[in-house]
Residue, then its C-alpha position, 0 to 999 in steps of 0.5 A: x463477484x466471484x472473480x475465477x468462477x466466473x472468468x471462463x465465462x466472461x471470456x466467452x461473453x467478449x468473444x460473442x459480444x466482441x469490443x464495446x466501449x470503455x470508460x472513455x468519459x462515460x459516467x455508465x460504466x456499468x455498462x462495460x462488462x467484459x469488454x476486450x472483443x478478443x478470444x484467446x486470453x491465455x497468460x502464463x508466467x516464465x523468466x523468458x517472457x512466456x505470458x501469452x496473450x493475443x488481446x486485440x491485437x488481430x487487427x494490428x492497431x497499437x494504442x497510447x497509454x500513458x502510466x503516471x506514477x512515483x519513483x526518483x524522477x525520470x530515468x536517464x536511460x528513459x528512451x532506450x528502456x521504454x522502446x525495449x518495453x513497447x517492443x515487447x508489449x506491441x508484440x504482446x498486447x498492442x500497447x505503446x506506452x508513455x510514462x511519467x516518474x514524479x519524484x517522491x518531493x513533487x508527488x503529492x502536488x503533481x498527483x493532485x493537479x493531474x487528477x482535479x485538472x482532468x489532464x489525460x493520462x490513462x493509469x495513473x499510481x495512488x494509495x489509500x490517501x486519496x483512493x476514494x476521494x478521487x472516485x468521489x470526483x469521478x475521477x476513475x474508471x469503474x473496473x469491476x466487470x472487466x477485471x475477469x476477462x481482461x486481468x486473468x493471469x492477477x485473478x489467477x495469482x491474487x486471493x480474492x480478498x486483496x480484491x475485497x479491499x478495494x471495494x467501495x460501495x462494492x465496486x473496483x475501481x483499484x488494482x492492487x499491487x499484490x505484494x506485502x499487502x498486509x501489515x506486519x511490524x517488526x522492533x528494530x534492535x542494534x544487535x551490538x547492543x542486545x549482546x551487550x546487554x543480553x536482551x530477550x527481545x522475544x520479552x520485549x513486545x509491548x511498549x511497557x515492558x521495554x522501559x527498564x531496558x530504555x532507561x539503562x540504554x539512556x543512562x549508560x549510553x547518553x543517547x535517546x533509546x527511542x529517537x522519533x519524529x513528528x508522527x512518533x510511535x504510530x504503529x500502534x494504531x495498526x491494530x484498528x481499521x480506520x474503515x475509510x474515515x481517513x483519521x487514526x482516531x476514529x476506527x474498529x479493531x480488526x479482531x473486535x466481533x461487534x464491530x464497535x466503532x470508537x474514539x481511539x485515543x480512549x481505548x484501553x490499549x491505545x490509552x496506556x500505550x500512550x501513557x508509556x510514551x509521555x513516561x519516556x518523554x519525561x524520563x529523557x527515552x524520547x528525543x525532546x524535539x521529537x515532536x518538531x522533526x519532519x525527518x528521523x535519523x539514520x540511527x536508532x537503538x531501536x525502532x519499528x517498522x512494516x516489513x517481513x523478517x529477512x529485511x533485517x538482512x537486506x534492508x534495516x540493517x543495511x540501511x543503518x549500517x548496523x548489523x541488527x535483529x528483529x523481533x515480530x509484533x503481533x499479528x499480520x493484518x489484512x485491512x483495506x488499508x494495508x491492500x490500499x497501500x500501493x495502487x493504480x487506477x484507471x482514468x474515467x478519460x481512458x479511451x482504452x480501459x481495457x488495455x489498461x488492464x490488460x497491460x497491468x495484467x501483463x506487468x503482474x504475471x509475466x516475469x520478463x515485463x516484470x523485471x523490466x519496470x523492477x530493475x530496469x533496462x537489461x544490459x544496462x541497469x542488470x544482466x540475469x546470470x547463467x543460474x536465472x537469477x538477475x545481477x544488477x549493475x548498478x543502482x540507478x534505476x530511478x522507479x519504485x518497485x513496489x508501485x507497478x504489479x506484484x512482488x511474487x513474479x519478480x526474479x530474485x538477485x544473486x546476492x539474495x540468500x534466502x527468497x525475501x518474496x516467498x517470505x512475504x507471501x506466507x506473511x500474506x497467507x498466515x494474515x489476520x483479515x480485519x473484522x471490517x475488510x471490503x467495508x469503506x465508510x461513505x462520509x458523505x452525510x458527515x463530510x462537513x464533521x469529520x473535517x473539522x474533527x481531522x484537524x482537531x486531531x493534527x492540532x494534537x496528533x505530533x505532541x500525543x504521539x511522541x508523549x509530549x502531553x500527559x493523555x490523562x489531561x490531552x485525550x479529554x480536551x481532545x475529545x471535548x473538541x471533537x463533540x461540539x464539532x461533531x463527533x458524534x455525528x461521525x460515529x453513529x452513522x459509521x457505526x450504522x454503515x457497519x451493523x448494516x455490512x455486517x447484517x447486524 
């Protein structure tokens, strides 16, 4: 679908058709195109809550909607915030709302009880982990034909093909959150030691090329270079689309035109990249107890992460207590994966789907709601200064901003020297898409297989990863594992699910 072409139109069916039903538990969710049964919906974006919006709300009702998602638990100002919220949003669009903040620890367990016990909720925060297991269950609304005329100001504000990577079987049942929605690594370098040692880390892009660097850093120094945990150097994986399989091993590289699909600890780049790192290991680079940690150190000499350039500045460095420098890592990625990162989805129970997304809409687009879940309560947690920007008084608003709506409609701190956000969006703009975007694996006929073939692989995965094991000796035995349970199974449907996505 062609959301903004066909956005004026929709409107005009929901004025004519006025409110049908919503998901509210039926299974026919096709049947609910552009449902809103409104006829204004205008939405712009300003700092002084200018997204305007009569969406159902001519008759006076006000419906409940509760909004599940993660962050560090509830906030201690909860009640003030929330009754600032729904003030604004009953005048907006009719909506009072309830949320729950699960703390980070609790998520995974409270998240999964919520969703396989049906308890109600109407919106309800994910990712790529569970994203179209949960659909399997049934346990999210079908979105696609109301996204036009009830997200207009997101349509409007996202590329298209952010939508694309939350189809599934060419249909949405996610809405993304549109903000480093692609994936670009960095290297992490302590800056006191590339003076010191007059690094050219432009030169140090792949993991070969640093050794000589690591084993001065090890000798002079006596720390490990390369300080990791049980998931060890995982970004190199990044550059193949997992295709919905749910497991590194088993992909397409994003810039591979034939679109095979492989075992990826065998590939060329994947196999000498591991080759490197069991070289560390044995040399001392690697921490020996790498592949037992369940948590890092705040130090590193060097270490790779997802973000854009400025976060050196703003977050990196900042959160080592070092001053650092970064050096970009290949290309930026536009995948399902990286789209599917951050998420939220409706309830197939939603009685008011469509408020739902009308309330998502308003949070994305209107720079007023959005700074209220990003920074919290005004006049508590921060204040905007006399230039518009946002001063924050403390730090102790407990939600995650990356979780709710779009980075790009947030406004800037005063303490921001350059704007990190337009950053992140030319990262986005300059994005690589991946050979396989908008394509999900239906795992169904191979179910059975590749969960047997994930937990052949997590038997192996931390002491591959951190080069405890030579791949030489490890690749094989895995792969030998993996064909008597199945492996090949895996691969030939996936790869006959791809030649038919791809016309082939």
């Amino acid at each position: 679908m062609k959301f903004k072409k066909v956005l004026a139109v929709s409107a005009a069916t929901a004025m004519v058709l006025g409110t049908l039903s919503g998901c509210g538990g039926n299974k026919d969710t096709n049947n609910n195109a552009n449902s809103t049964g409104t006829s204004d919906n205008s939405t712009t974006s300003s700092n002084d809550g200018g997204a305007q919006s009569s969406q159902g709300t001519s008759s006076g009702e006000i419906v409940n909607l509760k909004w599940v998602t993660i962050g560090n638990g509830m906030p201690t100002n909860y009640d003030t915030w929330i009754a600032k919220v729904n003030e604004y949003i009953g005048e907006k669009i009719g909506v009072n709302l309830e949320m729950e903040v699960i703390p980070w620890g609790d998520w995974d367990n409270r998240r999964n009880i919520i969703v396989s016990t049906n308890e109600p909720y109407d919106i309800i925060f994910g990712n790529g982990n569970n994203y179209v297991a949960d659909i399997n269950l049934g346990a999210y609304c079908d979105i696609t034909d109301m996204i036009p005329t009830n997200m207009p100001g997101l349509v409007e504000l996202m590329p298209e093909k952010y939508w694309d990577g939350v189809r599934v079987k060419d249909r949405i049942y996610g809405v993304p959150t549109y903000k480093d929605s692609s994936i670009t690594n960095y290297s992490i370098w302590d800056k006191e030691l590339v003076d010191e040692y007059s690094l050219d880390i432009s030169s140090l892009i792949e993991l070969d090329s640093m050794t000589e660097t690591f084993e001065k850093l090890k000798a002079d120094k006596n720390d490990y270079p390369v300080y990791i945990k049980n998931d060890g150097v995982y970004y190199i994986f990044d550059v193949y689309d997992q295709i919905g399989a749910g497991t590194q091993i088993l992909g397409v590289r994003y810039d591979d035109k034939d679109a095979k699909v492989c075992f990826v600890l065998e590939q060329p780049d994947i196999f000498e990249q591991l080759q490197t790192l069991h070289e560390w290991y044995q040399k001392g680079i690697i921490n020996p107890d790498a592949s037992t940690l369940t948590e890092g150190r705040v130090y590193n000499m060097w270490r790779v992460a997802q973000g854009w350039e400025s976060a050196g500045i703003t977050a990196w460095g900042p959160q080592m207590g070092k001053e650092v420098v970064v050096q970009k890592l290949g290309d930026t990625i536009l995948s399902n994966e990286t789209v599917r990162g951050s998420l939220n989805m409706v309830s197939t129970n939603s009685k008011y789907p469509e408020k739902c997304l009308q309330l998502l809409d308003l949070v994305n687009v209107d720079t007023k709601l959005r700074d209220m879940f990003y920074y919290g309560e005004e006049g508590v947690n921060f204040e905007y200064t006399a230039d518009g920007k946002v001063h924050k008084i403390n730090n102790e608003w407990a939600m995650a901003g990356y979780t709710q709506a779009t980075f790009f409609t947030v406004t800037t701190l005063d303490t921001d020297e350059i704007n990190q956000w337009d950053e992140v969006k030319a990262l986005n703009e300059q994005a690589v898409s991946s050979i396989m975007l908008g394509f999900t694996f239906d795992t169904t006929e191979v179910s059975d297989q590749l969960a047997n073939c994930r937990e052949i692989w997590l038997r192996y995965r931390s002491e591959v990863m951190t080069g405890v094991q030579d791949p030489a000796v490890a690749v094989p035995q895995i792969k030998d594992e993996l064909m008597k349970a199945g492996w090949q199974d895996i691969v030939d449907a996936a790869q006959k699910q791809v030649d038919e996505f791809l016309g082939k």
